[in-house]
N, C-alpha and C positions, 0 to 999 in steps of 0.2 A: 764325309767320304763314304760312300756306297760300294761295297764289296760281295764277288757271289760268294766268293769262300776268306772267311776271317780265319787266320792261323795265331794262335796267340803261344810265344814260345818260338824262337828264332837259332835252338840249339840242333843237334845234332839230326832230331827227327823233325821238329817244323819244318825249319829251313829243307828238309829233302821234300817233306809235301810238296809244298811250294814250288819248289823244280819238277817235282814229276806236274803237276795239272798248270803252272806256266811254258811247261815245255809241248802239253798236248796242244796248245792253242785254241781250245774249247771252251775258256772260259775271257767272259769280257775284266774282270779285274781279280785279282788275288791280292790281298793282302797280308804284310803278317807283321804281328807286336813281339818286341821282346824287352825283359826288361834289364839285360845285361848290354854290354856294350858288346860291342864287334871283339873277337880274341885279335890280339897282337901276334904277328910273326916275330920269333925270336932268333929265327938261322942256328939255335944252339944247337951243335954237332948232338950234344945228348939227350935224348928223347925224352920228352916230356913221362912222370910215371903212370897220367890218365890217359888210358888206350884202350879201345877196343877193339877184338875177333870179328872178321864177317866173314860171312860162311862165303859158297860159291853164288846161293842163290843170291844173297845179298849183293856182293860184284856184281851180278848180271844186272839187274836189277838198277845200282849208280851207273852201268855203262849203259844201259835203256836210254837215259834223261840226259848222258851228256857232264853228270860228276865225277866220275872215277878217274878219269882221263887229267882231270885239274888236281887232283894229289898227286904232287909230287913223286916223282917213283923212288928219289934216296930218301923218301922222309918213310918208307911201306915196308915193312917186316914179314917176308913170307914162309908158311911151312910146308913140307910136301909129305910129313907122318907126323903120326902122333904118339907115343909111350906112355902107358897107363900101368900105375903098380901098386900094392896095397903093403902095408908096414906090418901086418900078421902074417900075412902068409908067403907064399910066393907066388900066386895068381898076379898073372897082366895079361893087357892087354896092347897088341903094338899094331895101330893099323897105316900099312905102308902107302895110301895112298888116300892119307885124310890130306886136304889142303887149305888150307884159310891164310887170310892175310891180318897181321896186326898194325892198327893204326892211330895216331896220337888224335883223340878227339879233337882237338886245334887244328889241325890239320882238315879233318874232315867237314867242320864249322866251316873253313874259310876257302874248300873247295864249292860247298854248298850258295856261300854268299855269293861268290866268284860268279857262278851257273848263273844265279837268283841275279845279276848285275847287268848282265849279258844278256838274261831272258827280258830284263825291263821290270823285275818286281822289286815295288817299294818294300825296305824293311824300316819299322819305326823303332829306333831303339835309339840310348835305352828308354824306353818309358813302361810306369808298369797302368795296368787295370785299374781303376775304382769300380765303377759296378757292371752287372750285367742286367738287361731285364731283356725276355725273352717275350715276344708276342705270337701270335697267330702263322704273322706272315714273314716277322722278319728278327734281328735279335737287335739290340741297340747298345753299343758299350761304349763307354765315358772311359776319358784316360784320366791322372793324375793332371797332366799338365792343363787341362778341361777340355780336348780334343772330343768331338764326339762321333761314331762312326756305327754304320746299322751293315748288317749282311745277312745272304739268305741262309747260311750256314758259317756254326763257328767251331772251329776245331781244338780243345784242347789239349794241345803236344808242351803245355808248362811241368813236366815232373810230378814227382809222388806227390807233392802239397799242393796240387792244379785249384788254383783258383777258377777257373773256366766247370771244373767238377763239382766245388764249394759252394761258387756262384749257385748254381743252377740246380743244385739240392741230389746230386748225385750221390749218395753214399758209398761207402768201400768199408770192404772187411781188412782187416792187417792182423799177421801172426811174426812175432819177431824170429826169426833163424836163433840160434844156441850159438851162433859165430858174429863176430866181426870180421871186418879184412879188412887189407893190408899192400897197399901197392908201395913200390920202390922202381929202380932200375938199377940194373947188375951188370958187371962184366962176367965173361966166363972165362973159360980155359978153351982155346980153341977156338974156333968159327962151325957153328952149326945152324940147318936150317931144319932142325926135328923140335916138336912141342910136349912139355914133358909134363905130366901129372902122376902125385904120390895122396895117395888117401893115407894120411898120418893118423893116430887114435884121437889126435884131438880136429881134423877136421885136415880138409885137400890143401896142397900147397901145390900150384902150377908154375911156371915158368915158359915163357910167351918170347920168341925170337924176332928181334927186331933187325935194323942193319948189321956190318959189319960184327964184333962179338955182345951186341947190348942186349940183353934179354927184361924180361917186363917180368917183376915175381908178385903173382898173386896169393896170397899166406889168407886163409880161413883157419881161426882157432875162436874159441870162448877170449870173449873183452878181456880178463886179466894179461892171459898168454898174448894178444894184440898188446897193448900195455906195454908189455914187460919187451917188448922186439923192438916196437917204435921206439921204446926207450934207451935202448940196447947200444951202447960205443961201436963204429964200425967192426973193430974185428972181433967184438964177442956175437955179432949179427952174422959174419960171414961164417963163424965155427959154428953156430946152430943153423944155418939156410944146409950147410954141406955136411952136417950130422943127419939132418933131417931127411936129406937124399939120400945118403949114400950105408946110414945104417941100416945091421942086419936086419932081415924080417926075424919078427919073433916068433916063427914055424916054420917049421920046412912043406907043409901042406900046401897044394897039392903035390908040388915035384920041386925038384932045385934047380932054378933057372936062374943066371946070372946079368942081370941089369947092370948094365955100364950108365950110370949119372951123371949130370953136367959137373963142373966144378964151381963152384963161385969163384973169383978173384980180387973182386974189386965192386962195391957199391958204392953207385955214383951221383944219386939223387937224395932229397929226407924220402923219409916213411911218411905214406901217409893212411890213414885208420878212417875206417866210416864202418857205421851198422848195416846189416842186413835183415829183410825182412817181405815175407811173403802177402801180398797187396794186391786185390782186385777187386775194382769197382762194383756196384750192383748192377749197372750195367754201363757197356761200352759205346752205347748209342742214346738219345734224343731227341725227341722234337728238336732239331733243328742244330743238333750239336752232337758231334763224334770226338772221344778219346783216341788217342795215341799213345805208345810207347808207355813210360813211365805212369804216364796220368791215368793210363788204364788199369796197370798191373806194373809189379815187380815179382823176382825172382832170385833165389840162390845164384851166383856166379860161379858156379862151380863146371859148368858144362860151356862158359861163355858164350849164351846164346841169349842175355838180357838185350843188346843192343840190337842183334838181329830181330828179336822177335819183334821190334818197334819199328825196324825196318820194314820187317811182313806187312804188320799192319798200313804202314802207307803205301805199300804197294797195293795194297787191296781196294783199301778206302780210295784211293789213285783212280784206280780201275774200276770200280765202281760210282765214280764221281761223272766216269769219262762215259761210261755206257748211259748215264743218265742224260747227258749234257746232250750225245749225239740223238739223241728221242726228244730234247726238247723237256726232260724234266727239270725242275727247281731242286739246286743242290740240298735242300735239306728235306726231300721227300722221303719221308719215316723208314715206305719200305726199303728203299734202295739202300739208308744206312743200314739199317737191321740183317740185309743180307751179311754188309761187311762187320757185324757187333759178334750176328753168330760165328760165323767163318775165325773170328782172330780169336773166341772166346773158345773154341775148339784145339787151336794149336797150342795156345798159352796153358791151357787149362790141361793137355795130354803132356806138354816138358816138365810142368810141376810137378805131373804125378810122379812122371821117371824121378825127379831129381828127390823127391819126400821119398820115394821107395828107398834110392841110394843112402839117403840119409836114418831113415829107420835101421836099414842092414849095418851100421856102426852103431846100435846099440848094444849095452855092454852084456851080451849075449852070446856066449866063444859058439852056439854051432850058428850062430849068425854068421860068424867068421869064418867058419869053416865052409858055410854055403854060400857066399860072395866070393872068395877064392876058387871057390870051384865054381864058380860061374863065371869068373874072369876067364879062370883058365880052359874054360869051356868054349866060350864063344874065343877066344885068342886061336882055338883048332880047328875051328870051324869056316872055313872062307864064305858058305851061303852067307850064314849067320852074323859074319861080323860085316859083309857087303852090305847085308837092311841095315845095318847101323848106322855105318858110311853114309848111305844114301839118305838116312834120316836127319842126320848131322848136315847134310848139306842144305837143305831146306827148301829144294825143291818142288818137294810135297804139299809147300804151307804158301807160295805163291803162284799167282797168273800164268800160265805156261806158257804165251802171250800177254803184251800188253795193248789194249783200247790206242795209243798216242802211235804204235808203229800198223795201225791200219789205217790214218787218215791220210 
């Protein structure tokens, strides 16, 4: 099987490739590997606890290609603000006109395949990889089951352990985060469509609104304190999720402002615990092969912008694939990657920084504290100030302002 673009990795970010450059009709075959099966629809009224944030840019972005529109709209969790507060002081930040949607990764998987059904692209799965060899002109990959298939560009969108990056001698640096995390799913008190995050001393605890009252709680602490929650009997989890909201700050610096917090009432899924850790390849381009998403880089989840930022990247690589195609170049021509390696290596590499800043300023350093509270509460008074934020957070800055497939 002869392919211009080989996708290996049929999750959340392949499978969107795949739809943006099968939807541009630019290219004569796409194909993509994956080595899991297709996710199952379950219709469970209660939301799966593995979800992801996308910002507005990202919306725009699945509604480009024709996915967004195939998620279900009772399975979409939306917010119209955001509440940000710190457990020393009493600096926040509450911005009234943040919006993102939260969405069960399954979801988003089987809107993608949907798309990918409809556009005519084959997905092989599950099968995984045995090798790659990389030639001159073209890459040639063996499956397990002895399939063997060559293309002029291969893109690996397989996660942090990418075999497509192993293969092909790509190196990455990794520094582990001081946190684990921790998802579940929560009832609350009430029906709200606001997004709540608390910088606790041992690390952020967010909570993510989904339908009706379900919210998505994301708990970042040190492995023990993950441990000790995942392990925790329902109601001694819902006494510490609603201590950890709703008690005092331990200062009244800078001023006394009183945060109304959700309530917990009711956890409705397990807990479930994974590591964190900062990851990025040596580099995000090669002869004849592009990183995506995970396979490039990871990041703290603390800003919820991991799954976006992978999003970015195929929007670019998309777009960049597409301006090549319409000129008649061979998708794996170096320069044309290298534009989209710099470009995503620019974005990823400026969220990290903010997020390591955030993360320095809780070190256990009281005028640390003192100047992150006053910097919350600084930019909370400042409308210029907190609008670049806004506008950063949406990520309009980090894709195509156009895309290549809505000029042909």
């Amino acid at each position: 099987m002869i392919s211009d673009v080989l996708i290996v990795g049929g999750g959340m970010t392949g499978s969107l490739l795949a739809c943006a450059l099968g939807y541009s009709k630019l290219f004569t075959k796409i194909s993509v590997i994956d080595a899991l099966p297709s996710p199952v629809s379950t219709n469970n009224p209660i939301p799966d606890p593995r979800v992801v944030t996308l910002t507005p840019a990202s919306k725009f972005f699945m509604s480009s290609i024709g996915t967004w529109d195939l998620i279900p709209e009772t399975r979409i969790g939306k917010f119209s603000s955001m509440q940000i507060w710190d457990y020393y002081g009493t600096g926040e930040i509450k911005f009234e006109n943040s919006s993102g949607w939260v969405v069960e990764n399954k979801e988003l998987v089987q809107a993608n395949l949907q798309r990918l059904k409809d556009l005519e692209i084959e997905v092989l799965s599950p099968v995984k990889v045995k090798a790659i060899t990389r030639k001159t002109r073209k890459v040639f990959v063996e499956l397990e089951d002895g399939r063997k298939l060559e293309t002029s560009l291969i893109v690996g969108a397989d996660g942090k352990e990418s075999k497509v990056r192993n293969e092909l001698g790509i190196g990455n640096w990794c520094k582990p985060y001081p946190h684990n995390g921790m998802v579940c799913i929560v009832k609350i008190e009430g029906k709200l469509n606001q997004a709540y995050q608390r910088f606790l001393q041992t690390g952020p605890l967010a909570l993510l609104p989904l339908w009706e009252n379900y919210y998505s709680v994301v708990w970042s602490a040190p492995p023990d304190i993950i441990d000790t929650l995942v392990k925790a009997f329902d109601n001694d989890f819902i006494t510490q999720i609603n201590l950890a909201l709703s008690s005092p700050s331990l200062a009244s610096f800078p001023n006394q402002s009183e945060i109304i917090s959700p309530k917990v009432i009711e956890i409705c899924t397990e807990k479930f615990s994974f590591p964190y850790a900062l990851m990025y390849a040596n580099s995000f381009v090669g002869p004849r092969v592009a990183l995506v998403g995970d396979a490039a880089h990871t990041i703290h989840p603390m800003a919820g912008q991991g799954y976006n930022l992978g999003v970015y990247d195929v929007a670019n690589l998309a777009n960049i694939l597409c301006q090549g195609a319409k000129i008649g170049r061979d998708p794996g021509h170096l320069a044309f990657l290298q534009a989209y390696g710099n470009k995503s290596k620019g974005y990823n590499s400026l969220l990290a920084e903010v997020e390591e800043s955030i993360l320095l300023s809780y070190s256990d350093i009281k005028a640390l504290h003192y100047a992150r509270n006053f910097a919350y509460s600084t930019i909370g008074r400042m409308p210029l100030v907190k609008d670049a934020f806004q506008k950063a957070a949406n990520g309009f800055d980090f894709i195509p302002q156009k895309f290549e497939w809505e000029k042909t």
